[in-house]
Every structure is written in structure tokens, then in C-alpha cells.
C-alpha positions in Angstrom: 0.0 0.0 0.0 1.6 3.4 -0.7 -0.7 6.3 1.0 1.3 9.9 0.4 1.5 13.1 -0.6 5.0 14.1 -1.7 7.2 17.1 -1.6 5.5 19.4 0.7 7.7 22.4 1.4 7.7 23.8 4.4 10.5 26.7 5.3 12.5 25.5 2.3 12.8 21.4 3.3 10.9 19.1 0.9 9.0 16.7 3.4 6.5 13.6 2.3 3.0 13.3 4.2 1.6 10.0 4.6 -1.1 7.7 7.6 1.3 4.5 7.1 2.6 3.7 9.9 4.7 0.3 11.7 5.0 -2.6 9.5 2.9 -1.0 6.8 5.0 1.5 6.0 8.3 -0.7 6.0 6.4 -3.3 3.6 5.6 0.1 1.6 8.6 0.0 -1.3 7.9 3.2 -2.3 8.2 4.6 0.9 10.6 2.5 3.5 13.9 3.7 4.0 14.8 0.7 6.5 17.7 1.9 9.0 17.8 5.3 7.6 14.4 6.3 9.2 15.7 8.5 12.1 15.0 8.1 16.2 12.2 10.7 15.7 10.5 8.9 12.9 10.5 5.6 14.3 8.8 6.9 17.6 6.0 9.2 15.2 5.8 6.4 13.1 5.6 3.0 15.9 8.8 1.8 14.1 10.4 1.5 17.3 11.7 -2.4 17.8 10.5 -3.1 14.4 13.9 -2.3 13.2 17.3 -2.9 14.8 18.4 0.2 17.2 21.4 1.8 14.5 20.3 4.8 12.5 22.0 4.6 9.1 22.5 7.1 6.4 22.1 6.2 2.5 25.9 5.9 2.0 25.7 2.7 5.0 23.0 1.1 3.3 24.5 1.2 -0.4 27.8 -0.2 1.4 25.6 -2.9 2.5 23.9 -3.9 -0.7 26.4 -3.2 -2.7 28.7 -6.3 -1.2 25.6 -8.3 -1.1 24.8 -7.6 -4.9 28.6 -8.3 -5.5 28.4 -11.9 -3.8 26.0 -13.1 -6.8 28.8 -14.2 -9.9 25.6 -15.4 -12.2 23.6 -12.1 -14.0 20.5 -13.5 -13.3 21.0 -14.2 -10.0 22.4 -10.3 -9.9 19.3 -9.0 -11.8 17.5 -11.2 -8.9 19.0 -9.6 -6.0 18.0 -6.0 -7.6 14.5 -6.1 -8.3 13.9 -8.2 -5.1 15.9 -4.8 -3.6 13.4 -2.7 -5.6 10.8 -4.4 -4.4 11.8 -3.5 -0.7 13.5 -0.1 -1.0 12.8 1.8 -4.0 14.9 4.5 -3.1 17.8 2.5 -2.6 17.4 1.1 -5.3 17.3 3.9 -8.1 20.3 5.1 -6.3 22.4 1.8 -6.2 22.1 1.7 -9.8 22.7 5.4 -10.4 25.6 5.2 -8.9 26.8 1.8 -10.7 25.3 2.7 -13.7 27.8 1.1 -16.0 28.2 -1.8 -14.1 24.3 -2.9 -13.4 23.0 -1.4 -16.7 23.4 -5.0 -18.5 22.2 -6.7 -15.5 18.7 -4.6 -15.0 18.4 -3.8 -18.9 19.9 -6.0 -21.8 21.3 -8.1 -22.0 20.0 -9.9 -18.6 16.2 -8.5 -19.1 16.2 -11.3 -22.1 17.0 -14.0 -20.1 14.9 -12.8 -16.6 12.1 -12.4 -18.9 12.2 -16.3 -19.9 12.8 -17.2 -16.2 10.0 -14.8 -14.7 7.4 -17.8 -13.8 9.9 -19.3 -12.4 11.2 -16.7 -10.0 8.2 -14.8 -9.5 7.9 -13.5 -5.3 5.7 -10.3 -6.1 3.7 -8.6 -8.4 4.6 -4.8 -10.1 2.3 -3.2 -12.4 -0.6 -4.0 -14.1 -2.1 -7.0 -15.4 -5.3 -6.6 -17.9 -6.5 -10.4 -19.5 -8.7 -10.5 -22.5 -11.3 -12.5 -20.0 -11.4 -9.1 -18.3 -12.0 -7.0 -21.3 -14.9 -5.7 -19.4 -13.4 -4.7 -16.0 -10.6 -2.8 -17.4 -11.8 0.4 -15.5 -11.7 -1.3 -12.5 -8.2 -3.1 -12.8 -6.3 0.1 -13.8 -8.3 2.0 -10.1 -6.4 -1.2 -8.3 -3.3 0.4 -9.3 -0.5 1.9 -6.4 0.3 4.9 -7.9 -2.3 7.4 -7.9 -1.1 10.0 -10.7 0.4 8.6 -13.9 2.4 10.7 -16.2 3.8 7.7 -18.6 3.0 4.2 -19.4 4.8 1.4 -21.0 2.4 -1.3 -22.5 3.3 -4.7 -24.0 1.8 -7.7 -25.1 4.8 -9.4 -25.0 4.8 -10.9 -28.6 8.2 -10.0 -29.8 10.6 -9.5 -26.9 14.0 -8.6 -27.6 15.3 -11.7 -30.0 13.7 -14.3 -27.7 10.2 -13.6 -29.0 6.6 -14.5 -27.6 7.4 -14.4 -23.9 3.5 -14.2 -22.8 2.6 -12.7 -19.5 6.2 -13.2 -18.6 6.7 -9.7 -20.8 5.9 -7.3 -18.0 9.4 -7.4 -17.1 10.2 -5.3 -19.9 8.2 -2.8 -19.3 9.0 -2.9 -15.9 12.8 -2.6 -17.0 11.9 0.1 -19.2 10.3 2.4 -16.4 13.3 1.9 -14.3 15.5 3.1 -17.3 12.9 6.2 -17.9 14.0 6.7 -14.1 17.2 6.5 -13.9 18.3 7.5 -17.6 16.1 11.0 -17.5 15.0 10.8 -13.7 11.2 10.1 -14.3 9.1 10.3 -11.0 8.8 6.4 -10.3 5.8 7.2 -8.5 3.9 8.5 -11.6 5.0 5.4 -14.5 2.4 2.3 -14.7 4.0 -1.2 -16.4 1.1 -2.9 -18.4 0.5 -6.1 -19.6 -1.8 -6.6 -22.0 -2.4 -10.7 -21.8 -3.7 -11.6 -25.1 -2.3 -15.4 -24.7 0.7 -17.1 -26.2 1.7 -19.2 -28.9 4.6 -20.1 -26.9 3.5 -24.2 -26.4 6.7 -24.3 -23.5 4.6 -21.3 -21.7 1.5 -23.3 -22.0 2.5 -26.2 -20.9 4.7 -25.2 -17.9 2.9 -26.1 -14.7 4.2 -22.7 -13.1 3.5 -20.1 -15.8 1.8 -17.2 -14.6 -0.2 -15.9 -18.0 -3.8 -16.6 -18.9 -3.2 -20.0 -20.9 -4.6 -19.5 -24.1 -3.3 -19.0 -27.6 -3.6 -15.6 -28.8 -6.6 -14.2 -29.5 -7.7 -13.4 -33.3 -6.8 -10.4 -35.0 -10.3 -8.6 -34.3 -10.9 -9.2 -30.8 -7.2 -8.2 -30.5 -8.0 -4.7 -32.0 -11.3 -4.5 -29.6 -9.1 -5.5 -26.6 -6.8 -3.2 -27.6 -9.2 0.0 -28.7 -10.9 -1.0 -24.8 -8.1 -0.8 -22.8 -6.3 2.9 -25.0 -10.1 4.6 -24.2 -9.9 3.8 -20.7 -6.3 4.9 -20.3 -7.3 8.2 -21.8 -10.5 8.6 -19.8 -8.3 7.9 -16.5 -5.1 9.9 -17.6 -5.8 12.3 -20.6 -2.0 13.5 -20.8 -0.6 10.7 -20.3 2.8 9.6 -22.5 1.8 5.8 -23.9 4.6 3.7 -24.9 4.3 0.6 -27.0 6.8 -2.0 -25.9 7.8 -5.5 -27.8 4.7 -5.7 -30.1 4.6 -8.2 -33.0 5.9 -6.5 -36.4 2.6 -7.0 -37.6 0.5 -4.8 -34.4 3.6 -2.6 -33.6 3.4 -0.7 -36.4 -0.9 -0.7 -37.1 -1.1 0.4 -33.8 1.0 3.0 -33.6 0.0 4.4 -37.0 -3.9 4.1 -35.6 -3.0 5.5 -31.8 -0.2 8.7 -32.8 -3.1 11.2 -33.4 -5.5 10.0 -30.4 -3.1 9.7 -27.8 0.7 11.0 -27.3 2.3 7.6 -28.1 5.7 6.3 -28.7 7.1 2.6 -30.1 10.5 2.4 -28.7 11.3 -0.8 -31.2 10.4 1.3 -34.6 11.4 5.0 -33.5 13.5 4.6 -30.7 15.5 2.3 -32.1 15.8 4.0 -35.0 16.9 7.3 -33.6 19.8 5.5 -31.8 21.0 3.9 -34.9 21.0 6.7 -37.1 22.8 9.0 -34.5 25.6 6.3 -34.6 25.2 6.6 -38.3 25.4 10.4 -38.3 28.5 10.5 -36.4 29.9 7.3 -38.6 29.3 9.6 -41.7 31.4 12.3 -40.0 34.4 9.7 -39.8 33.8 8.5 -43.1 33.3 12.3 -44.9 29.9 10.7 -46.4 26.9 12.0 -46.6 23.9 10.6 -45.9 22.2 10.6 -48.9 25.5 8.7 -51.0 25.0 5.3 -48.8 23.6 2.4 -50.1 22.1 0.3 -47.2 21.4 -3.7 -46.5 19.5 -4.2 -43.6 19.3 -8.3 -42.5 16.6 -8.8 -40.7 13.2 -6.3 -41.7 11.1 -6.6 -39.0 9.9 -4.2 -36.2 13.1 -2.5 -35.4 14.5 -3.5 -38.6 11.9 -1.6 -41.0 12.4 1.1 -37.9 15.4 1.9 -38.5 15.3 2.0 -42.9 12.3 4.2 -42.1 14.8 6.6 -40.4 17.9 6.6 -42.5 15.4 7.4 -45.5 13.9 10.0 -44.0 17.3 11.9 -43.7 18.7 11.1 -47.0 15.3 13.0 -48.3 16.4 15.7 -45.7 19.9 15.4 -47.4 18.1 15.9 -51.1 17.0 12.7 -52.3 13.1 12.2 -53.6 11.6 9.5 -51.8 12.2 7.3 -54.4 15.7 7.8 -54.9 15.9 7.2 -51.1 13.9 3.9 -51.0 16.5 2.8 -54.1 19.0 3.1 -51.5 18.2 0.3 -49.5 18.4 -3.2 -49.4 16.3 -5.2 -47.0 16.0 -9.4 -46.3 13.8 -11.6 -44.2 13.7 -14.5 -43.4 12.4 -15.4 -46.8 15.5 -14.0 -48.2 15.8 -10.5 -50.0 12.6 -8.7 -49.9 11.3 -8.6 -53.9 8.4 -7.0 -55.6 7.2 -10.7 -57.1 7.1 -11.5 -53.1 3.2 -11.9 -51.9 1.8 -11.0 -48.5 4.3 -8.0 -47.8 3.2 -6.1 -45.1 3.6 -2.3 -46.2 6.9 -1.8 -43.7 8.5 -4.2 -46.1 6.6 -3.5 -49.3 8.5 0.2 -49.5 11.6 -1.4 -49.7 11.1 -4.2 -51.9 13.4 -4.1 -54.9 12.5 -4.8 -58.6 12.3 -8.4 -59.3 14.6 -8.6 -62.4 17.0 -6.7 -60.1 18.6 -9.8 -59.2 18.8 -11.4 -62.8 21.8 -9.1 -63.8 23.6 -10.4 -60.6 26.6 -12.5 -59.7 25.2 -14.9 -57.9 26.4 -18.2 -56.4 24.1 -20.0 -54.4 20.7 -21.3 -55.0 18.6 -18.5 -53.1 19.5 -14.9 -52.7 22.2 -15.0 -49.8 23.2 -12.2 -47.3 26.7 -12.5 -49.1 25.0 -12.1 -52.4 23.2 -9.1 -51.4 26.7 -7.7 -50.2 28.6 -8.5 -52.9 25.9 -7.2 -55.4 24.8 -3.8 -53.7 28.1 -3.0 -52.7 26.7 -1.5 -49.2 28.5 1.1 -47.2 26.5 0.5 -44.1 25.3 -2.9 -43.0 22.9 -3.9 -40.0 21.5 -6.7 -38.3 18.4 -6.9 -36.8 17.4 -10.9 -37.3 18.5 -12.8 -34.3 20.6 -14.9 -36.3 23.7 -15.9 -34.8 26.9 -15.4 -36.4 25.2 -14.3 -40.0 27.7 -11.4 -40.6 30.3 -14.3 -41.5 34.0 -13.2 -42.3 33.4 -13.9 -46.1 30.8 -11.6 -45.3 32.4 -8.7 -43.9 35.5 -8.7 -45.8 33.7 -8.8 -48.6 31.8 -6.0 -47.6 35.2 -4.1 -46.4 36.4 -5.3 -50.1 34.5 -2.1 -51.4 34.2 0.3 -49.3 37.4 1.6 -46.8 35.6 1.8 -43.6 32.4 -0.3 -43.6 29.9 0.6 -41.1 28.6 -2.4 -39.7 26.2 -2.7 -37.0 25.6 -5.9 -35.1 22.6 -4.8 -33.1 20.6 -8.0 -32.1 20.6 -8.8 -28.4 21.6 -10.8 -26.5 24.6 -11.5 -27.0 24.4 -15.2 -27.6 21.9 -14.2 -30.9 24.2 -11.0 -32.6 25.5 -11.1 -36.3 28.9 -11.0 -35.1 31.2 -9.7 -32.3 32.6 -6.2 -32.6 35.9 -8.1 -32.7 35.5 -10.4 -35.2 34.3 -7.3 -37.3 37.3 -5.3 -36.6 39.7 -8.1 -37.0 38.5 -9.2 -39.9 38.8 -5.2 -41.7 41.7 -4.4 -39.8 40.3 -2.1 -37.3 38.9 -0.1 -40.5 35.0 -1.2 -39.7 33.2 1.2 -38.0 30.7 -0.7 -35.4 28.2 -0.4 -33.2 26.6 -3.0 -31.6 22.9 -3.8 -29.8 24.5 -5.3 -26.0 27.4 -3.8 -24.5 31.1 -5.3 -25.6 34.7 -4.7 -23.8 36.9 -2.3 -26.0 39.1 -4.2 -29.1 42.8 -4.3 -29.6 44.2 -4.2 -33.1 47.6 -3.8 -33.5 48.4 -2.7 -30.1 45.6 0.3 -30.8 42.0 -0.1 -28.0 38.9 0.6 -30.2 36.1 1.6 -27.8 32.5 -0.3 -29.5 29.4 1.6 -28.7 26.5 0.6 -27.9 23.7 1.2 -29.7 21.5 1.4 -26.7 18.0 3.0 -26.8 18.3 4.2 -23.5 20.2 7.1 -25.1 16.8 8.3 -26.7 13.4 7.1 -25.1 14.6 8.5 -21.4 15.3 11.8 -22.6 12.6 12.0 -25.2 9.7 11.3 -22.3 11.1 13.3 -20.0 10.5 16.3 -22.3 7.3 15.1 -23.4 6.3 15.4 -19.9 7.9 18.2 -19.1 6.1 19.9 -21.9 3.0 18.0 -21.4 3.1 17.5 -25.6 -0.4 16.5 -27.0 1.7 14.1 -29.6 5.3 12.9 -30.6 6.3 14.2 -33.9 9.2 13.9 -36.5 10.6 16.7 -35.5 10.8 15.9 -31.8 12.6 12.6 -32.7 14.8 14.5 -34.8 16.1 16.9 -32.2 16.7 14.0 -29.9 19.4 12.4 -32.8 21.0 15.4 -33.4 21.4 16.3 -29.6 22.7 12.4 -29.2 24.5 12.7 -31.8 26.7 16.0 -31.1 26.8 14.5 -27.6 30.1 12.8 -29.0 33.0 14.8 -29.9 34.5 12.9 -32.8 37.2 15.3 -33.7 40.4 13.8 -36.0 40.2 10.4 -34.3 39.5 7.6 -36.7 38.3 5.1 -33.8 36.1 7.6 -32.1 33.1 6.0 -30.4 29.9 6.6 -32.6 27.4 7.2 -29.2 28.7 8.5 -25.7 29.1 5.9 -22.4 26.6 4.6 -20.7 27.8 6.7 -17.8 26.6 10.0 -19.8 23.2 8.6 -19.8 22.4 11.5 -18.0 23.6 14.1 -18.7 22.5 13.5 -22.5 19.0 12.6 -21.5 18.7 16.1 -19.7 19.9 17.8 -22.7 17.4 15.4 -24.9 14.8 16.7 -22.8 15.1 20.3 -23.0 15.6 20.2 -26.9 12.4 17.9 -27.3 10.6 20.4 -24.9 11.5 23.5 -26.5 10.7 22.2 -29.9 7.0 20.9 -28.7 7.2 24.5 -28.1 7.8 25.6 -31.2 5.2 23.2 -33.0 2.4 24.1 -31.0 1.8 20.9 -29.8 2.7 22.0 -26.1 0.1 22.3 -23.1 3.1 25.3 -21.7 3.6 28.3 -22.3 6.2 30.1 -24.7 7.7 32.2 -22.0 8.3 29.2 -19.7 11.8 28.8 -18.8 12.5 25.7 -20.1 15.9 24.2 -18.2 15.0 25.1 -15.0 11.5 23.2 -16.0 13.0 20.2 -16.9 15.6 20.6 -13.9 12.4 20.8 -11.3 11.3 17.8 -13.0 14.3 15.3 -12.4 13.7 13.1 -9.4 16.4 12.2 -7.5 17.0 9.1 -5.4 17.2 10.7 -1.8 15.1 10.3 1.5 13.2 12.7 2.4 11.9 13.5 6.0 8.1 11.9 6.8 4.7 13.9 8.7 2.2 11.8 9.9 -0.8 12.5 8.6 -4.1 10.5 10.3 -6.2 10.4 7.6 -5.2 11.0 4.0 -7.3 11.2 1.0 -6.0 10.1 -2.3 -8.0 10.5 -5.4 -7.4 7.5 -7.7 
């Protein structure tokens, strides 16, 4: 139960009202601070003998849980210990991993999240966020009022069809939006109190789900296209009704919904799909600053792209867009591109192309004029016939950026960009080393899970990481800031060019394409005063023009402190 008002002030001091009190309040994650409530608390509060006699600051407890974190050798077992910390002591929590952000970044987020998403039935102890089942279609008013957190500013929703590159995960999926929120939080410091994970449990098609004794999900397969859509187009009217300025984003949707929904939603409701635009606003910062190294611009690369789904089609949809901002018509942009599937390179003659793919599909006598040597259209065909200067993987498939690939590749262009962005780890094209070995350290990479830096020739190559968490934090935290009616182009654009200038690239060849993980920060802050000031300047802003816009979004970080408690005996909350 979490019963408070936050952030009084009274004679300057920020203070936090609530009517919890004893064991309540310490079972209250939101609001227990353990050993650090002081003597006078515990006697306000009848916390005397509930905890041990020693009054502890902050700094004692991360000590503490720190070395207990650091026992655990095994990721999972790490990303185990921290959400069972978060589901204790929120505030420790956030600032454990603030101040370790480098270090528990893979463990909370990818490339763990994949593999704690698969185990989640198994290691369930306690519920966070949401759950809304098609069988409860008609009580979805009622589940979102049984929610903790009264106010909600942003939501991350998933049916948990496509997650990561381990795919239909079921009702297991609400760990990535859970792991999404704590990103929003500590990339961009989102209020924790106003986010709301949702699980949308349409069934599964995973048969090892359904026939698991200890899955948690509704077991079903998953429902037909049209009662999907009415599920849906339910539980979006009742968000709006409940929170009407709420930011809505779409997590780990199947390529076929990710992209109908957010095409049917982006005018009715401020929405965001963090697998088609955030990922490919990451990417093409890394390929902005790439082209900087390489002298190239935009609109002269020719671009394959193995694997055209969700993020896949995302990320082509981006490139082109800035090649037509660099000059190109939309056609000669489109000619640009080269896109496969699992069915091989994506053709006009092909049938049942969803329109992502159908831009992109080539002419089909394209192919006849080729040199090709093996029965069907390979990746190594494609690359030895298009001649790319940038390639990218999106397709889960292990080890498909082969060295006859890549040096082939690196055969006609002097510094291939190559990005290897599927995650985890155990499912990328290629490693970053491999890559760089294999061109000599001339390949400029990026990659989708975090690698150690390469040695080549006694020189250390830094690999980026083409995380999203360089964009979405930022981007919502201005949206909110702003309280934006929608998410436009031009909003996404500001947030690649701000990424991208985040990096000084200078005269050094090897210069990393995005900035550290430990600069999350800073670059989300400066994200989320360029995405404010630019809903701003479209209109599309519920603020005003002469509001000052840094000290706005500044007001509007939350930081991992404690703050002193009042007792209050009776307090009202309005859900």
C-alpha cells in the first residue's frame, strides 16, 4: 500500500506526508527507507523495535547492498537480488544503480532483461504493475483503479509478442516494461511514482509457456486479429479517460500490431514505439557521427538491412527520412536500400508483404543481372551485389555477418559501417571483434548489448552501444515536461542530433559513434530540454512560450534521496 503526498515544502525542506505507519509503512517499497528512518520517525511512526536500534545514512545502506549484490557471480541471480531490492527499497534502489550505472546497466536492462524475462514464472515473489487479460475486457476500468500509484504521467504497455530476440514471452513480458520504467527513471529521472508497467495478456503461442505447470499468463493461444483490436481499442479509451495527458509507450509488439497500432494510436493519444522510433533514432545518431568519420553523406549510402522486421523496417524508415532531408526524392531514397527476411531479400514478385517491407522491396529482375552463387538470394550475395557502405542486423541470427561476409563488404568500401545490433549476446551477427579483425580495425561498429573495447595492433577501439536508452529517457522526460499532446518527427529528430553532437568525434579515426553509458544522464537532460522547446515551437505544447525551459525540466528530475516523513491520520487520495 503506498498512501502519500509528496514534496510538501515547508521553510524550504521538501518533506513527504503519509497515515502509514509500523509494519505498513516498511512493507511500503515506495516509501521504506529501512535503518535510515531517524530516532524521531521511528517513535511518530511506531517503528520502534520493528527495526534494529542503529540509525544509518544512504551511503551505510548502499555499502551494504552493494557487497551483497557483488556476492552473486551469475547475471541472473544479480538482476534477482536488484529487483527483489526494488521491491523493498525503491529509493535505494534507483540510487544503487545510479551510482553503478555502468556496471548494473546489462544486469537490470539487456542483455540480462532477455534471459529474466524467460525465467519470470519461475522466479516470481511479487507482483509490479498491471495486469489486464482479454477474459477481463470488461473490468478494465476497475483493474487500472487497483493500481499503487495514484497520478500517472507515462506508461509502458506490452503484449509481450516479440521480446528482444527471444520472441513470444507471454505474461512473462511485463518485465520489460517494468525494465523500461526503471530506465525512464534512472536515464532522464522520471518520478517512479507517476509510471504504470502494463501487460496486456492476449495469450501465447509459446507451447513451452502453455504447458509449464508454473506459468503465470492466462493460458490461451492468442486471440484473433479482431478481438485483438477491440481488446486493444478497450483498454487505449480507458487509459485516456483515466489519464488524458498521459505519454503511452508501446513495448515488444509483433511487427505485424507494432506498427498498425502505432499508425492508428499517434493522433489520439501522445504515443511512442520504442522498437520502430527509438531504435531508429539510436542507430542513425551512430550513423550520423559514422558519416562524420567517413566524410559521407547521408544521402551517398547504399544500405542492406538483414533482418526487416519491427526495429529493422524502424530503423530504414529513419535513414530514409534523412537522405530526403539530405536531397533525395523519396524514391531515390527507397533505391538506397536493401532489405532481407527471413524469406531471403525482400522482392516486388514477393506476396503478402506487409507495407513496412513492401517500400523497400526491390525490382524483381534486379537480381537477374547479378553475380550470384548460391541457389537463393544470400546475405553474401546481397553484399557482394549492392556493394553497401553500411550494414545492419536486426534478425537474431547468430553469427550471419560471416567473415566472407564482412571482408567482402570491407572489399568495397574503406571503412564499412557495420552494426551488429541484435541482443543478447548469444543471438548477434557478429562480435565487434570479429568485425574489426576481420577489416583491420577499418570497420566502424556499433553493436545492440554492450562489448569490452578491441585491440588491433596494439591500438584499443572503444564499440558503442547502440542502446535506446540514449533516446526514449530523454525523449519522455521532455514530453512530460512539456506535457506535448503528440510525438512528432521533429521531436525525434532533435533527440538524434542532440545524441549525436553528444560525442566529440574530432580527427580520431576510432572515435566512439554514441557516448558511455555513464553519460546517460547528462544527454538525456539535454534530450529533454531540446524535445521540450521544440513541442514548443510546433504548437503541440500544453506550456507556455515564456516558460523557462531548463529550470522546468531541472524541477522535474527526481532524484534518489530520503526525504523526512509527517504523519498525517487520515489521507485522501484520489485515484
Amino acid at each position: 500500500m503506498f498512501r502519500s503526498k509528496e514534496f510538501r515544502v515547508e521553510n524550504g525542506e521538501k518533506y513527504i506526508e503519509t497515515d502509514l505507519n509500523g509494519i505498513e509503512l516498511l512493507e511500503s517499497a515506495q516509501l521504506n527507507k529501512g535503518t535510515a528512518f531517524n530516532t524521531e520517525e521511528r517513535e511518530k511512526f511506531s517503528l520502534k523495535g520493528l527495526l534494529p536500534p542503529s540509525v544509518e545514512t544512504i551511503e551505510d545502506q548502499l555499502l551494504r547492498v552493494y557487497r551483497q549484490y557483488s556476492l552473486n557471480c551469475d547475471p541472473l541471480q544479480k538482476n534477482i537480488f536488484l529487483n527483489n531490492l526494488y521491491n523493498t527499497n525503491e529509493t535505494l534502489f534507483f540510487r544503487l544503480i545510479s551510482d553503478h550505472v555502468k556496471e548494473m546497466m546489462p544486469i537490470i536492462y539487456t542483455p540480462t532483461a532477455g534471459l529474466a524475462i524467460q525465467e519470470y514464472s519461475n522466479e516470481f515473489r511479487r507482483p509490479r504493475g498491471i495486469y489486464i487479460a482479454y477474459p477481463d475486457l470488461d473490468n478494465v476500468s476497475e483493474i487500472l483503479d487497483n493500481r499503487i500509484n495514484p497520478e500517472i504521467d507515462l506508461i509502458v504497455l506490452t503484449d509481450s509478442e516479440q521480446i528482444l530476440g527471444i520472441g513470444d514471452q507471454g505474461a512473462n513480458g511485463i518485465g520489460i516494461s517494468v525494465a523500461k520504467l526503471v530506465i525512464y527513471t534512472i536515464g532522464a529521472g522520471i518520478n517512479p511514482r507517476r509510471m504504470l508497467p502494463i501487460m496486456i495478456d492476449v495469450g501465447t503461442n509459446n507451447t513451452k509457456l502453455l504447458n509449464d505447470p508454473l506459468y503465470i499468463g492466462w493460458r490461451h493461444q492468442r486471440i484473433s486479429r479482431k478481438e485483438y483490436d477491440h481488446f486493444v481499442s478497450k483498454v487505449i479509451e480507458v487509459i485516456k479517460q483515466k489519464f488524458p495527458g498521459v505519454f503511452l509507450q508501446w513495448e515488444d509488439f509483433g511487427k505485424e500490431k507494432a506498427r498498425c497500432n502505432l499508425d492508428h494510436y499517434q493522433n489520439k493519444i501522445c504515443t511512442f514505439n520504442d522498437d520502430i522510433q527509438g531504435t531508429g533514432a539510436v542507430t542513425m545518431a551512430a550513423i550520423l557521427n559514422a558519416s562524420k568519420l567517413t566524410r559521407t553523406k547521408i544521402s551517398d549510402h547504399r544500405v542492406v538491412i538483414f533482418g526487416a522486421g519491427t526495429a529493422g523496417c524502424g530503423i530504414a524508415d529513419e535513414i530514409r527520412d534523412w537522405m530526403i532531408k539530405d536531397g533525395l526524392t523519396p524514391q531515390e531514397a527507397r533505391s538506397r536500400f536493401w532489405l532481407m527476411d527471413s524469406e531471403g531479400l525482400i522482392t516486388e514478385d514477393r506476396t503478402n508483404l506487409d507495407y513496412s517491407k513492401n517500400t523497400y522491396a526491390r525490382p524483381s529482375d534486379e537480381i537477374d543481372h547479378w553475380d550470384i552463387v548460391s541457389m537463393h538470394v544470400s546475405l553474401l550475395d546481397v553484399v557482394r551485389n549492392a556493394k553497401p557502405t553500411i550494414l545492419i542486423g536486426t534478425s537474431a541470427v547468430k553469427g550471419a555477418f560471416s567473415r566472407e561476409v564482412v571482408k567482402t563488404m570491407a572489399s568495397g568500401v574503406e571503412r564499412p559501417i557495420i552494426f551488429p545490433l541484435s541482443n543478447p549476446i548469444s543471438m548477434a551477427e557478429a562480435s565487434p571483434k570479429d568485425i574489426l579483425n576481420w577489416t583491420g580495425g577499418m570497420a566502424l561498429v556499433a553493436a545492440g548489448s554492450p562489448y569490452d573495447n578491441v585491440i588491433i595492433n596494439g591500438e584499443k577501439i572503444s564499440v558503442a552501444q547502440c542502446n535506446n536508452a540514449f533516446i526514449f529517457p530523454g525523449l519522455g522526460l521532455g514530453i512530460i515536461c512539456s506535457e506535448a499532446e503528440k510525438v512528432t518527427s521533429g521531436m525525434i529528430d532533435i533527440s538524434i542530433e542532440v545524441l549525436s553532437r553528444s560525442v566529440k568525434i574530432g580527427d580520431d579515426p576510432h572515435a566512439r559513434l554514441l557516448p558511455e553509458v555513464s553519460q546517460m544522464q547528462q544527454v538525456s537532460k539535454n534530450i529533454a530540454i531540446a524535445v521540450s522547446k521544440q513541442a514548443v515551437k510546433e504548437k503541440i505544447a500544453r506550456i507556455g512560450q515564456e516558460e523557462d525551459i531548463e529550470k522546468l525540466v531541472n524541477s522535474n528530475i527526481w532524484k534518489p534521496v530520503y526525504r523526512p516523513y509527517k504523519r498525517v491520520d487520515h489521507l485522501q487520495v484520489n485515484v
